[in-house]
N, C-alpha and C positions, 0 to 999 in steps of 0.2 A: 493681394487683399485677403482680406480674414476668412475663411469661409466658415459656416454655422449652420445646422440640419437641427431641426426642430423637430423631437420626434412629435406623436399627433397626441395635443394637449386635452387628453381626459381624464377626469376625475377616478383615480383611482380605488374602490372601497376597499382597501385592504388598510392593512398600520401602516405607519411610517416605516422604513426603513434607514439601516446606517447611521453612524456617526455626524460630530459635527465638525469631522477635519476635512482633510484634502490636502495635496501638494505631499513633500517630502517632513512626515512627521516625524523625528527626530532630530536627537541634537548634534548629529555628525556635521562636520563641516561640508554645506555646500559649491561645490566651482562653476562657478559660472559659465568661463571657456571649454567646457566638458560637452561632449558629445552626446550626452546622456541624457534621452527623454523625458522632462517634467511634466510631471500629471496637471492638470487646470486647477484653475482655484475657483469659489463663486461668490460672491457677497452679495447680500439680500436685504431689503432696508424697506421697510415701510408702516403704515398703519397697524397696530398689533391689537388694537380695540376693533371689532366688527357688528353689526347689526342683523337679527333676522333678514332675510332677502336681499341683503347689503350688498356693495361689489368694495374692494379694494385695491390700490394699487401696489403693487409688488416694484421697488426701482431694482433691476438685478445688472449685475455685471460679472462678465466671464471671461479670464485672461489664462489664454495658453499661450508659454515661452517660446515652442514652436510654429503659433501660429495654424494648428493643425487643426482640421475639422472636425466642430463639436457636434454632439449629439443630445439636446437638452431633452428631459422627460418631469411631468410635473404628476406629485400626488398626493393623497389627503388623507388624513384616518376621521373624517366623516365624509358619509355619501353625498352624491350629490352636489358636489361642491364644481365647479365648472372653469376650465383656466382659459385663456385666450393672451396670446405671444402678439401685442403690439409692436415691438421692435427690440433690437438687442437689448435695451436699458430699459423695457418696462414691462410687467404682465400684470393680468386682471384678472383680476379673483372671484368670484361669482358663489355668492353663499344660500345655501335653501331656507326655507323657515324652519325655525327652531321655537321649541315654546320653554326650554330652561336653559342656563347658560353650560357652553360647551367649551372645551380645551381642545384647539382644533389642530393639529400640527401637520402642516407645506410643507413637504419635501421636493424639493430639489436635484434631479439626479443629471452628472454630464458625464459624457466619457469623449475621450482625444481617439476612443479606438487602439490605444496602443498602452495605456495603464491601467491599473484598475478605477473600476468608476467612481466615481466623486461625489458625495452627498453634502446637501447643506440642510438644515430645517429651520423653519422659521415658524415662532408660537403664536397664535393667533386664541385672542379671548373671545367668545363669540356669543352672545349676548340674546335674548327676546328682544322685539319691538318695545315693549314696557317692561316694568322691573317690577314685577308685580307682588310687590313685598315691603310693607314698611314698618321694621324694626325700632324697637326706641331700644338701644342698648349703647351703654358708655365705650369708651375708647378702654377705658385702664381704668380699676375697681383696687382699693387697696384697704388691706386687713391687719389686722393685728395676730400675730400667733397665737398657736392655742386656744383658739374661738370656735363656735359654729356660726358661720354665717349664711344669709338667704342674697338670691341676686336674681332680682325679678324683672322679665322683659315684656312687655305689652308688643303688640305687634296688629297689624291687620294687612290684610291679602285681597288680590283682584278675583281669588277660585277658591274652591271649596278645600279649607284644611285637613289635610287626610294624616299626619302624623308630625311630631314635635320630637325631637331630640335634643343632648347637648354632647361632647365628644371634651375630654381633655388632655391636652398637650404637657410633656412635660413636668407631670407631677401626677401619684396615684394616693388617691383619696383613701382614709379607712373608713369612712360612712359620707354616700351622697346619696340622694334623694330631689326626685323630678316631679313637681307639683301640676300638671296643666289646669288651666282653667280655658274651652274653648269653645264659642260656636262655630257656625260654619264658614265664615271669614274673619275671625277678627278672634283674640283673646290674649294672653299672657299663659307666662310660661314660670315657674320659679325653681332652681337650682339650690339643692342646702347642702351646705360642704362642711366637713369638719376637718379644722386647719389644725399643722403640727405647730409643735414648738419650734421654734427658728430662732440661732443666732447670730443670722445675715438675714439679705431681704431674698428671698424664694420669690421668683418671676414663673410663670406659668400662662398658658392659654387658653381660654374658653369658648367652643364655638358651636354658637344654637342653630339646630336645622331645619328649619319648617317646609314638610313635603306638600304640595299643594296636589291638584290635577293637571293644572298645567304647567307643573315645574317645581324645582327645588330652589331657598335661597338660604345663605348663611350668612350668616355674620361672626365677627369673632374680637375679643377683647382680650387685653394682657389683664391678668393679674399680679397683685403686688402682698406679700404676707412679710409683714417686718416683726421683731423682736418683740415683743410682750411688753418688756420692759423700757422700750423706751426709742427715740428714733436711731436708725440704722443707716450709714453712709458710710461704701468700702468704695476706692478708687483705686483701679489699678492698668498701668499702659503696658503693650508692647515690648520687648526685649530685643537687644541684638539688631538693631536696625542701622539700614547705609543706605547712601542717596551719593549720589555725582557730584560735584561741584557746579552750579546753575540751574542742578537736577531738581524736578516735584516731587513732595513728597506730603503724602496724607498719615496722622496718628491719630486711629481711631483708639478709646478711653472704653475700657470696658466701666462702667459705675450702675454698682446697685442703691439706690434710695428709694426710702418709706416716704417721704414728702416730697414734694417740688425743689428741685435745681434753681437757685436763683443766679448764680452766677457760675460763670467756667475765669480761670485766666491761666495765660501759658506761657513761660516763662523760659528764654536759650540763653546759655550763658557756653564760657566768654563768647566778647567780641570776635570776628564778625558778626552781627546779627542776620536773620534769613528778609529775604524779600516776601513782601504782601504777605506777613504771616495773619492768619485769624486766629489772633490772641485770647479773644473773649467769646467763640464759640466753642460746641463740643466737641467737634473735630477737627484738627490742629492741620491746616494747610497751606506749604510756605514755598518759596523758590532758593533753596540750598545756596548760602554765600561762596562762594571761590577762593580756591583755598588752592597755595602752592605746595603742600603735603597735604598727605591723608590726617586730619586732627577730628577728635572726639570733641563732642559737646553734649553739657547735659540742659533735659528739657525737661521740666515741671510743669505739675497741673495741677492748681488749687481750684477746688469747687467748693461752693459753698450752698445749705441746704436750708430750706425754712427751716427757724427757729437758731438760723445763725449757726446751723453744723456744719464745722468745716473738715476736712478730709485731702490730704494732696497724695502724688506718686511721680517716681523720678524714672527717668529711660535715660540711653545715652544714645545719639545718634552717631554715625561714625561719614563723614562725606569726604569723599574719597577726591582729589586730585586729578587733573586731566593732564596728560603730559602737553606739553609746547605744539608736538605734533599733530598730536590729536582732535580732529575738528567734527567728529561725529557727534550728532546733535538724534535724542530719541526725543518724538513726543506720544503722547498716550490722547485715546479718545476717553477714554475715564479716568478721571482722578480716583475714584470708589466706585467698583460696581458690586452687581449681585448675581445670583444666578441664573444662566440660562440668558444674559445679555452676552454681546459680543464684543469683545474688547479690541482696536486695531492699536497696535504700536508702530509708527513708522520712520524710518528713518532715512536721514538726508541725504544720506548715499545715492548718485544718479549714474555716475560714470563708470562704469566696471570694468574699462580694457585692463588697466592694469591689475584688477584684482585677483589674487589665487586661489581663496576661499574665502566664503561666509559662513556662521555657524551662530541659533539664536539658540538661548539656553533658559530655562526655567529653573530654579531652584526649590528647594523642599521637594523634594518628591512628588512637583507638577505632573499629571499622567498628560504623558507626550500625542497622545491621540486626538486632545483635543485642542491640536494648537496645528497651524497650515504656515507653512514659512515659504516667502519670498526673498528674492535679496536686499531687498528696502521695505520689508512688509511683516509682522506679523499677525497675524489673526486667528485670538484665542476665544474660546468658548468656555464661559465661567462654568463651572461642574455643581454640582450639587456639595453642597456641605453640612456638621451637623457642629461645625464652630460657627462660634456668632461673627467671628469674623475673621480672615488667612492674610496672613502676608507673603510675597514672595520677591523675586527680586529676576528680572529679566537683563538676561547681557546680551550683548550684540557683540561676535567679534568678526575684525576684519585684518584678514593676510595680503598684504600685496604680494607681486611679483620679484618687490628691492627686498624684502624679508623686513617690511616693515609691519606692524602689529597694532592696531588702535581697537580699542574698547571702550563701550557704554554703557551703564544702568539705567535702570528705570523700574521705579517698584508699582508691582500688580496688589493693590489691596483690593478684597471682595468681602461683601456681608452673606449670612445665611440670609436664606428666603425670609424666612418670617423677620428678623434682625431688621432688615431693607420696609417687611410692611409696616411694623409699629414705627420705623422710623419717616411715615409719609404722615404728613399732616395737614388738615384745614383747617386751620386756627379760629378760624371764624365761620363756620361752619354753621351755627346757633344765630348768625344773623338772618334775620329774612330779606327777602327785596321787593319790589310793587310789580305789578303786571296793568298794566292797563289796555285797553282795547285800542285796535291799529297804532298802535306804539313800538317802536322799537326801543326794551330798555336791554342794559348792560347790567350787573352786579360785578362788583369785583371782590373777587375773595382772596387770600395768602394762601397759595400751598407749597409745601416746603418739603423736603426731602432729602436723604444724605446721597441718594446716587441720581444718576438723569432718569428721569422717568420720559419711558418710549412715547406713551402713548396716556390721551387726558379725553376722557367722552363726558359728556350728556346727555341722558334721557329723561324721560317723564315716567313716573312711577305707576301709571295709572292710565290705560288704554282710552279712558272714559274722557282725556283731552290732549287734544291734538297742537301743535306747533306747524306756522308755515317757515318760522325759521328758531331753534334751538342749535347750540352751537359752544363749546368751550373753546380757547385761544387762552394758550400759557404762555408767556411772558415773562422771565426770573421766576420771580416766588409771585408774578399777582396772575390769577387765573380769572378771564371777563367770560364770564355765561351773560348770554345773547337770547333775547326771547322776544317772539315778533308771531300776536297772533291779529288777524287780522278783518275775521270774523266779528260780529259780536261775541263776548263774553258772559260770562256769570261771575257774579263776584263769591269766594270763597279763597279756602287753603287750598296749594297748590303744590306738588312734590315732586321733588326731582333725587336720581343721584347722577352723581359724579364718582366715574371710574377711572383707577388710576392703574398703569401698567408700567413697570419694571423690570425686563426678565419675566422671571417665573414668578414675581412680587406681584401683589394685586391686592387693592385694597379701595372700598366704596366708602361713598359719603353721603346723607339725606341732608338736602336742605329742602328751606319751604320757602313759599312768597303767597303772598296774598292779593285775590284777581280782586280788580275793579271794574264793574259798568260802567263806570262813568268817570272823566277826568277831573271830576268837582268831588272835594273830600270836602265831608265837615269834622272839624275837634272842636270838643266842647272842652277842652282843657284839662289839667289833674284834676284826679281825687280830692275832697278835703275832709278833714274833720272841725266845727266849731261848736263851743258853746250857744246852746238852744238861745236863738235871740231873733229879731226882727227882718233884718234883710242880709245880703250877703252880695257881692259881687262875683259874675260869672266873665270870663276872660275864652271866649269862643272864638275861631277861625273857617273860615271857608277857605281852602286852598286848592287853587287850580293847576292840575299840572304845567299849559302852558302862563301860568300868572293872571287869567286873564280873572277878573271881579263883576261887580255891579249883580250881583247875585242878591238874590234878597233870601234872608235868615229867616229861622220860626223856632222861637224858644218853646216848650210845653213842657208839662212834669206830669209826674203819676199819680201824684195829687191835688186835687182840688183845692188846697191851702197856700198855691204860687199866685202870685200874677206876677208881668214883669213891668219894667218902666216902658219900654220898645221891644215889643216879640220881635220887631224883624232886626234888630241892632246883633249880631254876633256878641259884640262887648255888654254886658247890661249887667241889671242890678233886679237881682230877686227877691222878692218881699212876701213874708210871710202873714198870713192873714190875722194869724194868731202863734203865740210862742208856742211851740212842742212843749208837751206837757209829758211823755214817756221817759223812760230810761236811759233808755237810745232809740233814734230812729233813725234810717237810712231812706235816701229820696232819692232817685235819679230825676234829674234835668235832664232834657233832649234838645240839642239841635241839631235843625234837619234845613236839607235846600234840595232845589232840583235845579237839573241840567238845563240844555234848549234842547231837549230831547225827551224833556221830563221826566228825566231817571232822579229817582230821590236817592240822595245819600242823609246817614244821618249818624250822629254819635252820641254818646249816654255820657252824664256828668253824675259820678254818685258823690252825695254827701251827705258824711254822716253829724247828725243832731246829737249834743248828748247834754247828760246835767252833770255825769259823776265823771270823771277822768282822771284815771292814774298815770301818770311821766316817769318811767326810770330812765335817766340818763347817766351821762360817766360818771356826774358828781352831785346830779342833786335828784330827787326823787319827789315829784310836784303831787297832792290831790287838791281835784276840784269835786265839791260836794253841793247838790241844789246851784247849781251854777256858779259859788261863790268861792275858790282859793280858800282852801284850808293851810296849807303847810306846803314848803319846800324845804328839805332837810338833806345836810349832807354832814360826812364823820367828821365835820368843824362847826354845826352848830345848822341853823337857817336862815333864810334871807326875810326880811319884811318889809312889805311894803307897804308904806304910812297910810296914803292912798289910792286905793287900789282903784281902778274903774268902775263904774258904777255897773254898767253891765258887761262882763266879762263876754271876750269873741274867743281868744287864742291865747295857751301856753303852749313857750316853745324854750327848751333849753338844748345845750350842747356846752359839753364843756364844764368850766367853771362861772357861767351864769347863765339866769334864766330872766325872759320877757315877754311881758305883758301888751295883747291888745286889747282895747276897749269897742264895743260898737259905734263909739263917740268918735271911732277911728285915732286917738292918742297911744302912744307907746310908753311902756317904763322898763327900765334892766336893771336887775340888783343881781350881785353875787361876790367874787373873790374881786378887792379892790383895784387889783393892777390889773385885771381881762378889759383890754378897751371895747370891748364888746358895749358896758358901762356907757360909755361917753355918748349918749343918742341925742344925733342932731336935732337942730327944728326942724320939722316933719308937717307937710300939710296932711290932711285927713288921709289914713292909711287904711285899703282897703284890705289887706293879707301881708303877716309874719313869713319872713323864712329863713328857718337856724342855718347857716352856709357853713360854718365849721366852727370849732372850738372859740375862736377869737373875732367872727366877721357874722351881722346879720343884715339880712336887706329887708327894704320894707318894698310891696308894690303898692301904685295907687290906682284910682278905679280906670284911667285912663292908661293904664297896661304901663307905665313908666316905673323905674325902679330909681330906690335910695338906698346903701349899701355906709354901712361903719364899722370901723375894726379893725383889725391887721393887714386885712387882703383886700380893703374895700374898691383901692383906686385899679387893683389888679380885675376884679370880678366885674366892675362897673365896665371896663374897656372891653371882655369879652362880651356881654350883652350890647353895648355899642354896635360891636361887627357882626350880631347876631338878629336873628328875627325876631317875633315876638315871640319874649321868654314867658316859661311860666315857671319855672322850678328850678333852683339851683343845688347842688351840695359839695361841698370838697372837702379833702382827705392829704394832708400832708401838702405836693404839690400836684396833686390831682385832681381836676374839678369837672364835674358835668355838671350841665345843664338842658331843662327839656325847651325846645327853640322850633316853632311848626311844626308842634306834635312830635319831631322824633330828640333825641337824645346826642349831644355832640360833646363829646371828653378830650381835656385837654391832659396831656403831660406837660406842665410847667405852660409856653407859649403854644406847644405842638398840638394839634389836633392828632389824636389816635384813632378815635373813633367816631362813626358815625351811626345811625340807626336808620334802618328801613322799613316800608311793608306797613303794622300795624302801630298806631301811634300809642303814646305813651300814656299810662295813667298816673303813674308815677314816682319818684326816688327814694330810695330808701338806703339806708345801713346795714349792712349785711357783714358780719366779722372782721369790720374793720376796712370793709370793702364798698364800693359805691355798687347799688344795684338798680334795676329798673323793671317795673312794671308794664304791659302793655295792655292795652284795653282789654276786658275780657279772660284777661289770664292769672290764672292763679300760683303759675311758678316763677319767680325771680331771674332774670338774667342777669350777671356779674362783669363786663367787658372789660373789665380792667384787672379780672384774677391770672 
């Protein structure tokens, strides 16, 4: 039986020591039936995200060829830290408080007594209880050459700000200049750079450091400087590359662009083609065709760049032939990794009598230290790099005893540290989600990344609120954050991030959600704008989280010029006592309800009054003056209409025409003949316009139902069918949202893409050609579909 001696498991305060090999590091052939003592091996695997006061668990395992008696020893380069040896395959990690984040690194030391002793280390990110820092700064900033530009970051903190910096990577400035503006928790910070001329795009890193009292945080952003003149897309792959035949093989695309990637496509030629290739991502991952000679094939990548830049590059891969004999199969635990991850290659070799030697090899001038050979095993320790990204090529050979020979590949590709963080992503990140009181809710977000990412945490940003259960769970690309508080609540913003670990990669995320007291929400629906006139239709909801109703409404306004038909009705009809006689006025509407616990919820309905109104649209450009349609005019003349309503509610054009509501609730459309926009049906009294796209407009009426004419009508009407109560539509090509109980739900074509959470909608707009969305209260635009 195995025997194993536990030296006495304390927290070492001294560094790390040793490497991250062990076993027989080199590429000489090892024999198996040799007499000749091998050193142990150790592999360590566990949580690599840790928490103030946190404990972890460590899964280790430790194989001597000989079976000889080990001597394990654990230690730390910070104090404090406490281990405890549950059984050969587990130890616990016990971490002190910490009030900034730490780089904590586990060492691992064994010795058999008869080699030299064996180190392993394992990185551990070691975090505060809160993250007490909330940055608003972008992922990726891009510039034009030859400019000076400013890039200003708001920030607030849970401790007193004691200094501000910013640090940059990879590119030196000839004039920069640090603006602070700060009190004692909270300010902005501004960066002025003077950017060179460039005739590629120049990538660069930016990283603001705000020192508190109780701790440091940073954040960090790519930058992008393209060409002065105009946009900038170079693509170029790998050279000289081989795979096995059956073998995987990753081609990472080195591509500089000034704008957005809209497409990748990657193209093998001749036949065979490769198996499960991803053709239409940006890194080309496929299972190598079988092939009875070694034969070249060439592999293309066309990418294409907003604004229709397109750019390709050609490699030739070479996959090499397995003889008849040869049945050795390599698999790899990373397709791409990064650095300071552990990479195991193993292969299927179990039976060794016959064998004479083994010998595993690294090519390029892999430094041999950091790689630990077994006879079915290797296990390499990615190094630091200052290329964005290495290829290399790992063989396995094997000597029988008959002087038979078999050999296998398998390619090691690794990204640089930073390469790996800009390549982690939360796509949706800008979404928010609800919190409500004893609820347990879920969000689910997309995070995506070019290599495994070890380790996914959750915290709370802000000490000042507590969770009885926070919690991330990654799953492919969808990551569920879990939040169960159980308390009463306060309603407000709520902050969290999300940390992600890699290797020596690491990269955080801010999201928000918004707390509620209560499970009863009111919406009073979008914003409007109408011609100054008599009454108006309000389209309000009470939504309960469990669905439950029989809730009674209370319309009021902020002025004394409202009444309504039914204060307590959600749906109703607002009447003005007298027309607006100003410029413009703006009114919020209120409705409000309470719980059986009599917590009031309530929501604001702004509308704005007006007499003058200017319209630019794609093609016509509308004024209303004193309430009455002056002109709509476009570079073929204007539209008129004979008779016009008597008292104007709503102009709304899109496209190539424009339509008219009246308070009488009647509709009219005039513009370019063939827009079936044109063609409006019989219509009972319509209580609100809405332009859907260039060729489709719906009408709704006071009892929340919609009518819909034009190109896309019978497509729009069946989405509000399987939708709740709508209030807002728009689409874009085949893009369409719409606002549906308060939140926002976007389709591609049939698919739903998106959804909204958290704070409801006020409401949609146009944004460069893009669908945007407003949320109560907020004055900056969200885009979900850029």
């Amino acid at each position: 039986m195995r025997k194993l001696l536990i030296a006495p498991l304390i927290g070492i305060l001294s560094a790390c020591g040793g490497g991250g090999g062990g076993g027989s590091n080199n590429s000489e052939p090892s024999r198996p039936n040799t007499n000749v003592n091998q050193a142990p091996t150790i592999a360590l695997a566990g949580e690599s995200i840790a928490l103030s006061k946190e404990s972890i668990t460590l899964t280790t395992q430790f194989r001597d060829p000989e079976q000889d008696t080990l001597t394990v020893n654990w230690k730390s380069s910070l104090s404090d830290v406490t281990f405890q040896q549950n059984s050969l395959a587990e130890t616990v990690i016990s971490f002190p408080t910490v009030t900034e984040k730490q780089s904590v690194v586990i060492t691992c030391e064994v010795s058999d007594g008869v080699n030299p002793t064996v180190t392993r280390n394992f990185n551990v990110t070691l975090y505060p209880e809160t993250i007490g820092a909330q940055i608003e700064m972008l992922d990726e900033y891009q510039f034009k050459g030859e400019s000076e530009v400013s890039i200003n970051v708001p920030f607030k903190t849970t401790s007193e700000i004691e200094e501000v910096s910013w640090s940059i990577e990879n590119f030196e400035p000839d004039h920069q200049e640090v603006i602070n503006s700060l009190t004692s928790d909270h300010g902005d910070s501004t960066l002025k750079l003077q950017l060179p001329s460039v005739s590629e795009v120049l990538e660069f890193y930016l990283t603001i450091t705000i020192k508190t009292k109780e701790g440091v945080h940073n954040q960090t952003a790519r930058v992008k400087v393209s060409p002065a003149d105009g946009p900038s897309l170079t693509v170029s792959l790998p050279q000289n590359l081989s795979v096995s035949s059956k073998g995987q093989l990753s081609i990472v695309p080195t591509i500089s662009n000034s704008d957005e990637v809209t497409s990748y496509q990657w193209l093998w030629e001749p036949n065979p083609q490769p198996t499960d290739p991803t053709a239409t991502k940006k890194i080309y991952q496929f299972i190598a065709p079988n092939v009875e000679q070694d034969t070249d094939f060439t592999v293309s990548l066309n990418v294409t760049m907003k604004g229709d830049v397109k750019q390709s590059a050609t490699t030739q891969v070479k996959v090499k032939s397995i003889p008849a004999h040869n049945t050795l199969t390599l698999t790899s635990s990373h397709e791409i990794a990064t650095v300071g991850q552990t990479v195991i290659i193993k292969s299927d070799l179990e039976d060794t009598t016959d064998v004479k030697s083994i010998a595993w090899d690294i090519n390029n001038g892999f430094d041999k230290a950091m790689y630990a050979q077994e006879h079915n095993q290797l296990t390499i320790e990615i190094p630091p790099t200052n290329d964005v990204k290495k290829y290399h090529t790992v063989s396995y050979t094997v000597e029988y005893n008959s002087g038979v020979v078999q050999e296998s590949q398998i390619p090691l590709v690794y990204l640089s540290k930073s390469a790996a963080e800009n390549d982690i992503k939360l796509a949706d990140r800008y979404q928010e989600f609800s919190i409500y009181p004893q609820r347990e809710v879920t969000a689910n977000y997309t995070l995506t990344s070019s290599v495994p990412l070890d380790d996914v945490r959750v915290v709370s940003s802000w000490d000042t609120y507590t969770y009885d259960k926070l919690e991330a769970k990654l799953a492919g690309d969808n990551l569920a954050i879990t939040v169960l508080k159980n308390e009463p609540i306060s309603a407000g913003t709520r902050f969290f991030k999300v940390l992600t670990k890699a290797g020596a990669a690491e990269k955080e995320f801010s999201i928000t959600a918004q707390a509620y007291d209560s499970l009863l929400r009111a919406y009073s629906g979008v914003d409007e704008v109408f011609i100054a006139g008599r009454s108006i239709s309000v389209f309000g909801q009470l939504l309960h989280a469990d669905n439950k109703n029989d809730y009674i409404a209370n319309w009021a306004s902020d002025t004394l010029r409202f009444e309504f038909v039914n204060a307590q009705s959600p749906i109703n009809t607002a009447t003005m006592r007298d027309i607006f006689r100003p410029e413009s006025e703006r009114v919020k509407l209120i409705l409000s309800s309470q719980d059986e616990n009599n917590t009031e919820t309530k929501s604001e309905l702004a509308v704005e009054f007006v007499e003058n109104l200017t319209l630019n649209g794609e093609v016509y450009d509308c004024k209303v003056k004193d309430r009455v349609l002056q002109q709509c005019t476009s570079e073929n003349g204007q539209v008129h209409f004979s008779t016009p309503p008597e008292q104007l509610k709503q102009v709304v054009t899109r496209g190539s025409y424009v339509c008219l509501l009246g308070y009488d609730g009647t509709v009219q459309c005039d513009g370019f003949k063939d827009n079936p926009a044109l063609e409006v049906p019989n219509l009972e009294p319509v209580a609100r316009l809405n332009a859907v796209d260039t060729e489709t407009v719906c009408a709704q009426f006071a009892n929340t139902s919609w009518q819909c004419w034009g190109s896309k009508a019978t497509k729009i009407e069946d989405l509000i069918k399987q939708s709740g109560q709508v209030h807002q539509i728009l689409s874009v090509n085949d893009q369409t949202c719409l606002v549906s109980d308060g939140q926002i739900h976007c389709y591609q074509g049939e698919e739903k893409v998106f959804e909204s959470a958290g704070r409801f909608v006020s409401t949609l707009l146009m944004k460069d050609e893009k669908i945007c969305y407003k949320t109560k209260r907020a004055y900056s635009a969200n885009c979900p579909l850029d």
